[in-house]
N, CA, C and O atoms as a GROMACS GRO file, in nm:
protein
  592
    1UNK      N    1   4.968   6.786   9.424
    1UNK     CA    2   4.847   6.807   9.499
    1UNK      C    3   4.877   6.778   9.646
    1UNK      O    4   4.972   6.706   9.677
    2UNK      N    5   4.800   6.831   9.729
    2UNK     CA    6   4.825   6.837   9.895
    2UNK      C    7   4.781   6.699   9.883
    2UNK      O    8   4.719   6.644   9.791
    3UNK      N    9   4.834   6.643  10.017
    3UNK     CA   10   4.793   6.511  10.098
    3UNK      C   11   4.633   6.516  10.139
    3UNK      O   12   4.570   6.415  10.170
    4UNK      N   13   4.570   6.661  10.134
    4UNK     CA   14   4.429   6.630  10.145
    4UNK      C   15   4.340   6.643  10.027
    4UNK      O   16   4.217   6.640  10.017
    5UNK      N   17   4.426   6.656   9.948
    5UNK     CA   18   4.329   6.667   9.793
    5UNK      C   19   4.339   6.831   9.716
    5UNK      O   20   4.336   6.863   9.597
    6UNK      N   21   4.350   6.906   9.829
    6UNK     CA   22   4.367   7.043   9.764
    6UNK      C   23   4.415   7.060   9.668
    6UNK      O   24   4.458   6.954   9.623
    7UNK      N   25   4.433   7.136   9.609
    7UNK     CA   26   4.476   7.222   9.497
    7UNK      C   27   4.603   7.312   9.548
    7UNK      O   28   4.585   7.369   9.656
    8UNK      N   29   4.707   7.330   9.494
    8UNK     CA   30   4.762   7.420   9.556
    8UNK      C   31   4.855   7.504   9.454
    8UNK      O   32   4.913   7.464   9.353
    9UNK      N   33   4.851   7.616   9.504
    9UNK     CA   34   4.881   7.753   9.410
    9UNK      C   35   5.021   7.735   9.373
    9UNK      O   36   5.108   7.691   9.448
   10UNK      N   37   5.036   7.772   9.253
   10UNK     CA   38   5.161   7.756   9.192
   10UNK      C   39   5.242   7.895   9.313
   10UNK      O   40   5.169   7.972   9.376
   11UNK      N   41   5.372   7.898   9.321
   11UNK     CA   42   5.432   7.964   9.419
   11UNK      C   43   5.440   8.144   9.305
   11UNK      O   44   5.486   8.232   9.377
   12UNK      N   45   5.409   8.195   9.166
   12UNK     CA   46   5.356   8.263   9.162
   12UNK      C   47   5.292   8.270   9.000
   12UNK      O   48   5.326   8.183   8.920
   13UNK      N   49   5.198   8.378   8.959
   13UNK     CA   50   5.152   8.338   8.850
   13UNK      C   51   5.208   8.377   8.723
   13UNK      O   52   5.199   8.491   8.680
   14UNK      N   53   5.264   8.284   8.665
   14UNK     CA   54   5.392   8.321   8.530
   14UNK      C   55   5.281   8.445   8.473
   14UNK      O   56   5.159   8.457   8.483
   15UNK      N   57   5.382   8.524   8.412
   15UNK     CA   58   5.389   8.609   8.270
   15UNK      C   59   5.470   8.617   8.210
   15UNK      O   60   5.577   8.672   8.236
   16UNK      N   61   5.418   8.530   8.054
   16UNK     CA   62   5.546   8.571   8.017
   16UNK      C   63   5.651   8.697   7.972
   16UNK      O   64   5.568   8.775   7.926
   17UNK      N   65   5.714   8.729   7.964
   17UNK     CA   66   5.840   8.794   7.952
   17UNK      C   67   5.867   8.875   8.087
   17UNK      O   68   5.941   8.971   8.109
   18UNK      N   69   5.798   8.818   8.153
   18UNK     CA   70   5.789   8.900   8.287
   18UNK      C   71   5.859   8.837   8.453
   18UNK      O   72   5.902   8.899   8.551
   19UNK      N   73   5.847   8.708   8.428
   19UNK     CA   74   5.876   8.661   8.512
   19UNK      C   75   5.918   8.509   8.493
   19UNK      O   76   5.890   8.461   8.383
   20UNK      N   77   5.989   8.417   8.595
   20UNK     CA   78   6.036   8.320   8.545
   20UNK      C   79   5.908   8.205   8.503
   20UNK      O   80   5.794   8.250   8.507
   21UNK      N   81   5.923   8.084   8.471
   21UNK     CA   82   5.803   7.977   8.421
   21UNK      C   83   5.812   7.914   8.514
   21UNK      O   84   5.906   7.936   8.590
   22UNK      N   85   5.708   7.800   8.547
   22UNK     CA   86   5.764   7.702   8.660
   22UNK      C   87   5.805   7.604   8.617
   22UNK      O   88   5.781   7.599   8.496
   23UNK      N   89   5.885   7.472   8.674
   23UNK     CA   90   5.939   7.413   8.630
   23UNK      C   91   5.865   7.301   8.523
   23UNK      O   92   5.743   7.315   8.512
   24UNK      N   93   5.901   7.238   8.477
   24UNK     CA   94   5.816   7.167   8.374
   24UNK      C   95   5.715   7.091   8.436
   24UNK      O   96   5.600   7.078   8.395
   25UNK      N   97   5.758   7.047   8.525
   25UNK     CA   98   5.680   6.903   8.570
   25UNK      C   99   5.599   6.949   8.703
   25UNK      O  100   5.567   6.862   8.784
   26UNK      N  101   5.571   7.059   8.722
   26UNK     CA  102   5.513   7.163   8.827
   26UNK      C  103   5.360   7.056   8.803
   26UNK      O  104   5.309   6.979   8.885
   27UNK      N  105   5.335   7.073   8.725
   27UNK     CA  106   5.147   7.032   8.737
   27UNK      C  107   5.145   6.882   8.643
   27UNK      O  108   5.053   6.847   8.569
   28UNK      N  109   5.258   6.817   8.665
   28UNK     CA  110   5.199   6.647   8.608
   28UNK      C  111   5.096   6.600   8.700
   28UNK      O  112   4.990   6.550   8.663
   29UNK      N  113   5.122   6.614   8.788
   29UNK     CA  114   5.049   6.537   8.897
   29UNK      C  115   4.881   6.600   8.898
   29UNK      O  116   4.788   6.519   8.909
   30UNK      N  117   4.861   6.703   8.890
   30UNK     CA  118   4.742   6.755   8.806
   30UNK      C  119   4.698   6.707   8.728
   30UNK      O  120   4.599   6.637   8.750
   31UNK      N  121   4.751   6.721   8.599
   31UNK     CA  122   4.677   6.688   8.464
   31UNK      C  123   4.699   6.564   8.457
   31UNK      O  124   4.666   6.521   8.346
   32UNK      N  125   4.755   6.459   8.548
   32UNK     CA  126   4.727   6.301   8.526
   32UNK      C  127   4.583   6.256   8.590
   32UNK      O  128   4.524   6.148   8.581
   33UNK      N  129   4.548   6.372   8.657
   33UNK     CA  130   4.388   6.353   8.674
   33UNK      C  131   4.287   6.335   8.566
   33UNK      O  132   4.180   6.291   8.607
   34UNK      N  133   4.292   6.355   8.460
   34UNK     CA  134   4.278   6.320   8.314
   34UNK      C  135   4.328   6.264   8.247
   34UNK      O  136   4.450   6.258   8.255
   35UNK      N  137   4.265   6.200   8.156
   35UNK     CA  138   4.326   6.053   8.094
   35UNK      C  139   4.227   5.986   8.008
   35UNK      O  140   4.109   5.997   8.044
   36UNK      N  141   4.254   5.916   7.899
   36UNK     CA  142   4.141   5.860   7.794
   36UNK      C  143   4.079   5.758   7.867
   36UNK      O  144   4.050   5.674   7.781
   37UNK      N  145   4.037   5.711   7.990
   37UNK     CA  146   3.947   5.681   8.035
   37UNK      C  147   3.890   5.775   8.130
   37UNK      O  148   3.865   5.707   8.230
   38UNK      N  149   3.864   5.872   8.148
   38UNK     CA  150   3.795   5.967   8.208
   38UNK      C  151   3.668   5.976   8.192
   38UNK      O  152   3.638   6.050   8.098
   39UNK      N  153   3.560   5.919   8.260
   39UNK     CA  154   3.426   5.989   8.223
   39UNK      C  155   3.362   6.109   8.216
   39UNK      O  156   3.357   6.180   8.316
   40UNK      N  157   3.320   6.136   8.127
   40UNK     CA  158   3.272   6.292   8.089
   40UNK      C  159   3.187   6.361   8.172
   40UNK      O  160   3.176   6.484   8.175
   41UNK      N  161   3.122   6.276   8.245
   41UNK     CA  162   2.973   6.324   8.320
   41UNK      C  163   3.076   6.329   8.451
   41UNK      O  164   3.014   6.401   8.530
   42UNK      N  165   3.213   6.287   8.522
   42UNK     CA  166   3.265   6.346   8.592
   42UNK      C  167   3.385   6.419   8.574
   42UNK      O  168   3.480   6.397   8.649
   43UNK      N  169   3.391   6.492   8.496
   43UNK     CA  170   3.517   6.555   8.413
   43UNK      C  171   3.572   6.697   8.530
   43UNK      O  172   3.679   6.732   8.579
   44UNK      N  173   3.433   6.742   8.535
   44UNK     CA  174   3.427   6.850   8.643
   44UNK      C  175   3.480   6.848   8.758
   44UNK      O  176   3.502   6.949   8.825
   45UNK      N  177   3.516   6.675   8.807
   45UNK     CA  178   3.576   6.647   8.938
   45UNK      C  179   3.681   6.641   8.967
   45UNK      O  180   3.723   6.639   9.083
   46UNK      N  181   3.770   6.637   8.828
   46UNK     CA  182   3.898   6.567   8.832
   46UNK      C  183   3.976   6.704   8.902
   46UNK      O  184   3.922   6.813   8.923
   47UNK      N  185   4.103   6.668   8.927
   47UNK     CA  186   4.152   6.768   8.990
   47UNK      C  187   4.248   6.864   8.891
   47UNK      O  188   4.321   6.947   8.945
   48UNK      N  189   4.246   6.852   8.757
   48UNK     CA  190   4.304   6.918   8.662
   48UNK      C  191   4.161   7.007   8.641
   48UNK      O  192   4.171   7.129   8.652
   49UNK      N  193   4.018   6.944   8.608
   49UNK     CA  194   3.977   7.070   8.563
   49UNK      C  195   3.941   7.159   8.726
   49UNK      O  196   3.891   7.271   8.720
   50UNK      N  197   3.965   7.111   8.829
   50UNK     CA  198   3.880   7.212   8.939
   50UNK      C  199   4.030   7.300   8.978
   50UNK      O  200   4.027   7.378   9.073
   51UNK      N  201   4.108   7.289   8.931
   51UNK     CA  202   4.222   7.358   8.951
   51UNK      C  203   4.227   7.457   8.866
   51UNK      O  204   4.263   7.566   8.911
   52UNK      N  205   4.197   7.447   8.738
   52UNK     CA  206   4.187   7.537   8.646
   52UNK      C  207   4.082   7.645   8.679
   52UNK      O  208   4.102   7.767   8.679
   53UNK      N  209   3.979   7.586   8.706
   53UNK     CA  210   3.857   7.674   8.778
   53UNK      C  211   3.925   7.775   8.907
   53UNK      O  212   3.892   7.892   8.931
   54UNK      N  213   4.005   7.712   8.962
   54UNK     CA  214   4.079   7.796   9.086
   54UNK      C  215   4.198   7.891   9.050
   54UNK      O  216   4.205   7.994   9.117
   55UNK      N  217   4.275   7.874   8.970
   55UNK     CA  218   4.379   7.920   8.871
   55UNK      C  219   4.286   8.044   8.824
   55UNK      O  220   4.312   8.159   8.858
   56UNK      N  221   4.188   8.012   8.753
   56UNK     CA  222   4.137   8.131   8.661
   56UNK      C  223   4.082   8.259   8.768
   56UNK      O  224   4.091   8.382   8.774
   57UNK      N  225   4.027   8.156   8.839
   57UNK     CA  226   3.970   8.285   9.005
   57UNK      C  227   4.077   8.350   9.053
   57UNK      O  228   4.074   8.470   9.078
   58UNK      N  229   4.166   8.285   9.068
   58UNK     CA  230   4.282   8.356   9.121
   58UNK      C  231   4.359   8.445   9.020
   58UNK      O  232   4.446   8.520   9.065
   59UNK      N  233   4.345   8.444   8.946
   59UNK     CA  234   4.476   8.530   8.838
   59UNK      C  235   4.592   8.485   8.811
   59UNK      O  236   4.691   8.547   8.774
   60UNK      N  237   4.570   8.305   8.842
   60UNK     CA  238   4.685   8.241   8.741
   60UNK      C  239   4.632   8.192   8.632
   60UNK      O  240   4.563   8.090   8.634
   61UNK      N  241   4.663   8.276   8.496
   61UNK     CA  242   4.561   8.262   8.387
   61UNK      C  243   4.666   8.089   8.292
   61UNK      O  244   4.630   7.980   8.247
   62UNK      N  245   4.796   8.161   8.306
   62UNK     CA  246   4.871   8.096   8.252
   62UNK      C  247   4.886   7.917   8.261
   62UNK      O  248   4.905   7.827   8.178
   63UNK      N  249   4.866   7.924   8.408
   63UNK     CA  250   4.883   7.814   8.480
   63UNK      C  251   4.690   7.759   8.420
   63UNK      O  252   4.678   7.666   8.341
   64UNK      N  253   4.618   7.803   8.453
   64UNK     CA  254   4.489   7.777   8.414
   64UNK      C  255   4.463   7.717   8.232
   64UNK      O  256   4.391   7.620   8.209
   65UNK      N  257   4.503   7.761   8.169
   65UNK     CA  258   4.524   7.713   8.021
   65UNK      C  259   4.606   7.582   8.034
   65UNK      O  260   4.546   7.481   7.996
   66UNK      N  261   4.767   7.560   8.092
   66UNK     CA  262   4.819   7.452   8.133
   66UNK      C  263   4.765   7.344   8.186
   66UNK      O  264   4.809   7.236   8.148
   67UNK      N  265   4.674   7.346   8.270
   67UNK     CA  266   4.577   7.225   8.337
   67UNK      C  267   4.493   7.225   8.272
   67UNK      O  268   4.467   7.115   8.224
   68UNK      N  269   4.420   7.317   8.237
   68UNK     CA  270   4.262   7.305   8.137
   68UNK      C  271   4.284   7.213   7.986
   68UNK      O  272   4.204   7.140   7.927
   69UNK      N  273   4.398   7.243   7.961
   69UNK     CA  274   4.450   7.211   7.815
   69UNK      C  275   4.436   7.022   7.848
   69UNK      O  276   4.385   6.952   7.761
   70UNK      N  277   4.479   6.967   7.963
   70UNK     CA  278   4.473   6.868   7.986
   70UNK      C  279   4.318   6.807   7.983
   70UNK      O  280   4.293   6.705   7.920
   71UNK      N  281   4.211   6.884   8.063
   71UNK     CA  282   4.126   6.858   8.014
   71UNK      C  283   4.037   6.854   7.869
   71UNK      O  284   3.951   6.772   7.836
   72UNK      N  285   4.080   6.952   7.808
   72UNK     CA  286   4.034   6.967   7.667
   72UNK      C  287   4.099   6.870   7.584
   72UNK      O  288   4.050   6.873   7.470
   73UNK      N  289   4.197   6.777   7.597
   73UNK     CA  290   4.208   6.681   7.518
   73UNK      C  291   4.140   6.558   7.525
   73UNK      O  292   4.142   6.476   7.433
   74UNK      N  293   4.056   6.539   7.674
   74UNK     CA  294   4.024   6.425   7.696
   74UNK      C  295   3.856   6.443   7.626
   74UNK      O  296   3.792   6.338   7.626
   75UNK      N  297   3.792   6.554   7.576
   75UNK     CA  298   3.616   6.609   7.570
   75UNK      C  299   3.653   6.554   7.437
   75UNK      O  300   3.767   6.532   7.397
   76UNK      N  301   3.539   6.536   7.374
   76UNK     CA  302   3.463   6.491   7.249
   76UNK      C  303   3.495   6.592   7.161
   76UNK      O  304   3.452   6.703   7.194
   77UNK      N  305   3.561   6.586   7.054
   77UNK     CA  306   3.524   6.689   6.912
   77UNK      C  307   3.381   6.719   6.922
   77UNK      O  308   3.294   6.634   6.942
   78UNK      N  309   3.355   6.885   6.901
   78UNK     CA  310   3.225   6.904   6.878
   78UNK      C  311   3.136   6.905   6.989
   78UNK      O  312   3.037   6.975   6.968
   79UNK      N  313   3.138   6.832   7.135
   79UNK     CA  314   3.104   6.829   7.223
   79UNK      C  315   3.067   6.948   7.276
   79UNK      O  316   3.146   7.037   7.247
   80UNK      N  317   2.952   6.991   7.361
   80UNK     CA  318   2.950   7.094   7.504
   80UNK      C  319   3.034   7.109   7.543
   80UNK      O  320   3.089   7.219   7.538
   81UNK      N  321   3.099   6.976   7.618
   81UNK     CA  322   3.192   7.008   7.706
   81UNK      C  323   3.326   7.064   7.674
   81UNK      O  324   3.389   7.134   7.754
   82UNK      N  325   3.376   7.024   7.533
   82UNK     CA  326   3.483   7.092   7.480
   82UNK      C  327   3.512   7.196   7.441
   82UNK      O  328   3.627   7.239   7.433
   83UNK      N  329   3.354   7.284   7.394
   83UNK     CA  330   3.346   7.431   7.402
   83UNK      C  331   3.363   7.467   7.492
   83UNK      O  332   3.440   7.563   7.496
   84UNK      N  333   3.302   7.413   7.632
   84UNK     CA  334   3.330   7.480   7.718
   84UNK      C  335   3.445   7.501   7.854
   84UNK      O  336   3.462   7.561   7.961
   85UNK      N  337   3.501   7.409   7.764
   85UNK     CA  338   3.648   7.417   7.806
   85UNK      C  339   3.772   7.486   7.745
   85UNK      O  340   3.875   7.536   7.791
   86UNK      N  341   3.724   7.471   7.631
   86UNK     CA  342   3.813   7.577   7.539
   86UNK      C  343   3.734   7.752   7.507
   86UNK      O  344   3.747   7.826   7.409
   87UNK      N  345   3.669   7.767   7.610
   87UNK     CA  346   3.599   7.885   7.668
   87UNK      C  347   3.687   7.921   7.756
   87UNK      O  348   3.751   8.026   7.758
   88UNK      N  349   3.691   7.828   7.832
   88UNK     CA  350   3.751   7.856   7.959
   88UNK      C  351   3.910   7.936   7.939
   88UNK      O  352   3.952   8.050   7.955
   89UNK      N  353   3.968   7.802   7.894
   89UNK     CA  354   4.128   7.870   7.837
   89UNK      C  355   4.141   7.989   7.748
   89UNK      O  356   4.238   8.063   7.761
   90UNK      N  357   4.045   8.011   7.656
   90UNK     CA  358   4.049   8.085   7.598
   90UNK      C  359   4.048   8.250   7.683
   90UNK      O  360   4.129   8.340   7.659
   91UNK      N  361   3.962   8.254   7.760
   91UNK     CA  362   3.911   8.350   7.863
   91UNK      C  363   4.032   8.365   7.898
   91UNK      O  364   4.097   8.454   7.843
   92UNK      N  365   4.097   8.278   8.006
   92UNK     CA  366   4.191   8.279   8.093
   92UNK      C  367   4.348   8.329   7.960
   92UNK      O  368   4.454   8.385   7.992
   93UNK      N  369   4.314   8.294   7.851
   93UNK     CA  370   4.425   8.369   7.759
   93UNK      C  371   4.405   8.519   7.751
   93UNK      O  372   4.503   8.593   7.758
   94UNK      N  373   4.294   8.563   7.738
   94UNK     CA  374   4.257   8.700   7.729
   94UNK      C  375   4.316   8.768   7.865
   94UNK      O  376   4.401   8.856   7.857
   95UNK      N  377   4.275   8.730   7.969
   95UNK     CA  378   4.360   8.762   8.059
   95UNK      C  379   4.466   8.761   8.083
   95UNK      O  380   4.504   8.850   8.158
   96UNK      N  381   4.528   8.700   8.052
   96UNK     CA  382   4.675   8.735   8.048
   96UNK      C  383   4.697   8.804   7.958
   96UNK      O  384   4.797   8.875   7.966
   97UNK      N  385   4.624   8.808   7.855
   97UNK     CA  386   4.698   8.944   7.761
   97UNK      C  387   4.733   9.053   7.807
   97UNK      O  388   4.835   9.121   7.791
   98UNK      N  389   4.610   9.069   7.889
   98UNK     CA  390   4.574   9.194   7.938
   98UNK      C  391   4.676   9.271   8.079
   98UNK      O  392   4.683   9.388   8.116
   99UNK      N  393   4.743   9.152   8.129
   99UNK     CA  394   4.845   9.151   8.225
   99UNK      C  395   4.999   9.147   8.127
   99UNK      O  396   5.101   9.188   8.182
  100UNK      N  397   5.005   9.104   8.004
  100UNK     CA  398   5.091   9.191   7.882
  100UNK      C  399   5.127   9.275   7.850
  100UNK      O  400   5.238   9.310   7.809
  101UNK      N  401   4.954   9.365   7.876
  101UNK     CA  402   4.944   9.470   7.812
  101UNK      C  403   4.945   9.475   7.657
  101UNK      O  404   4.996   9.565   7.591
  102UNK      N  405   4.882   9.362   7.606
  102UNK     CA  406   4.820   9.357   7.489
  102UNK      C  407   4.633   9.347   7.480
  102UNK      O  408   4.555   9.252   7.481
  103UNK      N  409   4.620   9.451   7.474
  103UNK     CA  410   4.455   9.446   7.481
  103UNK      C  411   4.365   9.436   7.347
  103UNK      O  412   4.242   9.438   7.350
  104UNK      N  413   4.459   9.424   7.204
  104UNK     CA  414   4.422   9.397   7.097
  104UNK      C  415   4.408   9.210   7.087
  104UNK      O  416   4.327   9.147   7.019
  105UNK      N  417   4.511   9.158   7.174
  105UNK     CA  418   4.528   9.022   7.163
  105UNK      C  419   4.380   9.005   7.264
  105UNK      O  420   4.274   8.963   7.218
  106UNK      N  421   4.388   9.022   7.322
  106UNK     CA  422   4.277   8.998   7.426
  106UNK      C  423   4.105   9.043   7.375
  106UNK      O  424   4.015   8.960   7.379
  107UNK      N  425   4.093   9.126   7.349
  107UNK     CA  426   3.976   9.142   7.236
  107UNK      C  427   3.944   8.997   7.133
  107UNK      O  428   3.845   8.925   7.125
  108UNK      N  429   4.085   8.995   7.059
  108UNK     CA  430   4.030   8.917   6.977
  108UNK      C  431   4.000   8.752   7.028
  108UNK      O  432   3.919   8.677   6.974
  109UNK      N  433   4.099   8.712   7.160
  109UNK     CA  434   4.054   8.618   7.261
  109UNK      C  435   3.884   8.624   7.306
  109UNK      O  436   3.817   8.524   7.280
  110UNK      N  437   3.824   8.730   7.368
  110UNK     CA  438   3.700   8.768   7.407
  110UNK      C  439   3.587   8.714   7.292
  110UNK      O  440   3.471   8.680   7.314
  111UNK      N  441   3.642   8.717   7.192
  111UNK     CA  442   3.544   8.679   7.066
  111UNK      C  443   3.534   8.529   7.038
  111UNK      O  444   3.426   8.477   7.012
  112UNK      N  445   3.636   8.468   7.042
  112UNK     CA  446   3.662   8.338   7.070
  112UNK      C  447   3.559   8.294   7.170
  112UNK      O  448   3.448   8.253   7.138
  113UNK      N  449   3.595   8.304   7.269
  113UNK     CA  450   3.467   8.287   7.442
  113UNK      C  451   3.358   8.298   7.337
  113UNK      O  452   3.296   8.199   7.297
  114UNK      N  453   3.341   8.399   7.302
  114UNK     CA  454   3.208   8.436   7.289
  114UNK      C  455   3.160   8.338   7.221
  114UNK      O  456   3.064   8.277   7.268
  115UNK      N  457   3.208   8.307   7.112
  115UNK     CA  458   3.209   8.201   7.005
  115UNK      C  459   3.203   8.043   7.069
  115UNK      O  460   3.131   7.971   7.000
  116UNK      N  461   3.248   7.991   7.155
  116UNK     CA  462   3.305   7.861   7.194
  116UNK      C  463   3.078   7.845   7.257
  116UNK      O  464   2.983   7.768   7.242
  117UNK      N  465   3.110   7.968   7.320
  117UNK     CA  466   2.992   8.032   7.404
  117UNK      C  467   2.824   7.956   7.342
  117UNK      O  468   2.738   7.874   7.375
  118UNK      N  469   2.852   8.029   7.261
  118UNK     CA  470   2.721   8.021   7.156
  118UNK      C  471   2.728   7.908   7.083
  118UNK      O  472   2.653   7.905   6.986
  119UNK      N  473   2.819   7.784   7.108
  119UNK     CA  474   2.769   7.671   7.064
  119UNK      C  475   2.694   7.533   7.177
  119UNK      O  476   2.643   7.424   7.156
  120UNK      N  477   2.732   7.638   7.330
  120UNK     CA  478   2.718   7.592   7.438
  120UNK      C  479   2.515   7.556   7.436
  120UNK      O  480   2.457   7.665   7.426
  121UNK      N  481   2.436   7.462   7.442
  121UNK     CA  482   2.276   7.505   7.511
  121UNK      C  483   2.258   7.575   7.614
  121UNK      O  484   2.278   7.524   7.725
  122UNK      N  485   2.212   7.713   7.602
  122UNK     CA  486   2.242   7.800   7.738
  122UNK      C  487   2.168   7.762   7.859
  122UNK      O  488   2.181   7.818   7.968
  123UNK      N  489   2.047   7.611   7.824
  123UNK     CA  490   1.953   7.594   7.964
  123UNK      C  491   2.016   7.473   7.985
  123UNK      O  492   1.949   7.375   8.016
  124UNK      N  493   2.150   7.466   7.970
  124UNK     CA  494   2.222   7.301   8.022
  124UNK      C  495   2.355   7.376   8.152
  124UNK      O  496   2.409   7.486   8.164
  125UNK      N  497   2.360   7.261   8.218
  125UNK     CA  498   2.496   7.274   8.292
  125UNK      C  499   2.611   7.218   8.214
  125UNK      O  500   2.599   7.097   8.194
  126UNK      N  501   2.680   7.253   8.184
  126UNK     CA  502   2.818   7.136   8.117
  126UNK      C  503   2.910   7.191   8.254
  126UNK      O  504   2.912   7.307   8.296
  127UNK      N  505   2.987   7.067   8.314
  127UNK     CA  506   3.086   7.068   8.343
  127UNK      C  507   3.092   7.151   8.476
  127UNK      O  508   3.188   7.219   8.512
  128UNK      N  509   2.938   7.127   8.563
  128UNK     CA  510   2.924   7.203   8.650
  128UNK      C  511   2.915   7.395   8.623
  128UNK      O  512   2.936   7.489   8.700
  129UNK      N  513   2.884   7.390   8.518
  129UNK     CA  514   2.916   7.545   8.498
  129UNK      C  515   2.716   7.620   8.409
  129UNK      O  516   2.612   7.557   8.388
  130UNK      N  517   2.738   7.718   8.393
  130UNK     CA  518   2.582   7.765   8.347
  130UNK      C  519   2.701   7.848   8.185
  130UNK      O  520   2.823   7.841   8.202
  131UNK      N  521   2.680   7.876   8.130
  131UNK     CA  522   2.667   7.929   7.975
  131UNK      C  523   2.639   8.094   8.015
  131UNK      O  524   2.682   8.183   7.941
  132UNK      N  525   2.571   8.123   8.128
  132UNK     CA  526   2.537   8.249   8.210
  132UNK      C  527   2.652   8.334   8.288
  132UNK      O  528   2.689   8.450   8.301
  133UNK      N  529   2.688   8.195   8.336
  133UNK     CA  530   2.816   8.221   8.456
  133UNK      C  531   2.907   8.272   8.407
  133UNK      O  532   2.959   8.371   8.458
  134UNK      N  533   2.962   8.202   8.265
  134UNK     CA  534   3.097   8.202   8.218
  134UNK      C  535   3.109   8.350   8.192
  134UNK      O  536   3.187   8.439   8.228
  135UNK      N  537   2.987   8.343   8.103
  135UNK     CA  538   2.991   8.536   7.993
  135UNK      C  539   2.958   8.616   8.140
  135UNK      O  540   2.900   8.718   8.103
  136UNK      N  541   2.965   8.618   8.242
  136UNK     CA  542   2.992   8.672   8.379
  136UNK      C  543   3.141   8.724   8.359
  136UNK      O  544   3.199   8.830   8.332
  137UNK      N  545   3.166   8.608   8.382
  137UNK     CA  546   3.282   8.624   8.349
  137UNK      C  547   3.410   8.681   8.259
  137UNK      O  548   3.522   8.716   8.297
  138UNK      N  549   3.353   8.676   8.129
  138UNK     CA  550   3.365   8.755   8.024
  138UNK      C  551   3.348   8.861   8.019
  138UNK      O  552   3.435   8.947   8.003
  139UNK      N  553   3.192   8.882   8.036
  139UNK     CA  554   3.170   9.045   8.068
  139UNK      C  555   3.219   9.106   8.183
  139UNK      O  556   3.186   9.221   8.209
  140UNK      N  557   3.305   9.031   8.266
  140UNK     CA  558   3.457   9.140   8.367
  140UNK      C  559   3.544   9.138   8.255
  140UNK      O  560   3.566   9.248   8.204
  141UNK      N  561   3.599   9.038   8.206
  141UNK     CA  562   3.724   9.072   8.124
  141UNK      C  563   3.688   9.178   7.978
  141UNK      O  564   3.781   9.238   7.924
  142UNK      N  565   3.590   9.186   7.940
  142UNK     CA  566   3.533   9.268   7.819
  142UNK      C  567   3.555   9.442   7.890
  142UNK      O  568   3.613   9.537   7.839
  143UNK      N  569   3.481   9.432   8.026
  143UNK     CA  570   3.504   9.587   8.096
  143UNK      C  571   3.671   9.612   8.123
  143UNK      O  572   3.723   9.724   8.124
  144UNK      N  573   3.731   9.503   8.143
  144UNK     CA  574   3.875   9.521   8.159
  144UNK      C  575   3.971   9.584   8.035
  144UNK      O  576   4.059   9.669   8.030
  145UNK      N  577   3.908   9.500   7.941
  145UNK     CA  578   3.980   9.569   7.781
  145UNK      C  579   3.912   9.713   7.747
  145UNK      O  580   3.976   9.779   7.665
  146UNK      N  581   3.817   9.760   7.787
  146UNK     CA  582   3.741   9.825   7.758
  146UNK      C  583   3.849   9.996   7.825
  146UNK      O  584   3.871  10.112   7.787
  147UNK      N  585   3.890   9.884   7.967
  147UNK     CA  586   4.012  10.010   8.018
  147UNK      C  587   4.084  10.070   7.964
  147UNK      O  588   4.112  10.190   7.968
  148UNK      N  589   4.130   9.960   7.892
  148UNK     CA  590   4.272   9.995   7.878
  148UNK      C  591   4.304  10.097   7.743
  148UNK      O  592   4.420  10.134   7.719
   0.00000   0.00000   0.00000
C-alpha cells in the first residue's frame, strides 16, 4: 500500500494462461488488513476489501478474488456480509472468464451472484454496498456473456 493509504494497481491484470502471475507476496500487505479480530460493521474499510472494490472497477478481476478472498474468511457463515462478498468474487470470476473466453464458465458464475444475491435483504446496506448496485453490476457482465 502507498505511504498515503492508497491502493495501488497491481503493475498488470493477470490472466491466466495469458500472462505472467504476480509474485506471491504482491498483496500480503493488503489482505493483512483483515484478520480474526476485524469488526464487521467496519469490514468495508479495511484496505483488502476497498481494494477489491477497485480491482473489480478496474478489470483486475483476478487480483480482486485474491484480496476479497481475504475478506470472506474473516464474515460469519451464513452472514449478509459473506454473501456479499462471495458475490463479489464470484462476479469478478465471471469476468475473467469472459477475458478467457469461456462464456459457459461465466454464465454459470452469473448464477452464483445471482444466488449469493438473493440471500442478501435487498432494503439493507451490507458492506457499504445496496443488493441493487451489485446486480448493476451483474446485469453489465450478463450483457457481456450475452456477446459473446
Amino acid at each position: 500500500m502507498a505511504e498515503d493509504g492508497t491502493i495501488p494497481l497491481p503493475p498488470h491484470a493477470y490472466i491466466p494462461g495469458q500472462n505472467a502471475r504476480h509474485p506471491e507476496d504482491w498483496f500480503d500487505e493488503i489482505k493483512s488488513s483483515v484478520h480474526p479480530g476485524t469488526i464487521l460493521a467496519g469490514m468495508h474499510h479495511t484496505a483488502a476489501f476497498r481494494a477489491g472494490l477497485k480491482y473489480l472497477e478496474r478489470g483486475y478481476f483476478w487480483e480482486c478474488h485474491e484480496v476479497l478472498e481475504a475478506v470472506w474468511l474473516q464474515t460469519p457463515e451464513g452472514s449478509a456480509e459473506r454473501n456479499m462478498v462471495q458475490a463479489l468474487i464470484q462476479l469478478a470470476n465471471a469476468r475473467l472468464k469472459l477475458l478467457m473466453q469461456r462464456p459457459k464458465a461465466a454464465k454459470r458464475l452469473v448464477a452464483m451472484v445471482g444466488e449469493h444475491l438473493a440471500r442478501i435483504p435487498s432494503d439493507q446496506v451490507i458492506l457499504g454496498l445496496t443488493v441493487a448496485g451489485v446486480r448493476g453490476w451483474l446485469n453489465a457482465c450478463e450483457a457481456a456473456i450475452s456477446c459473446k
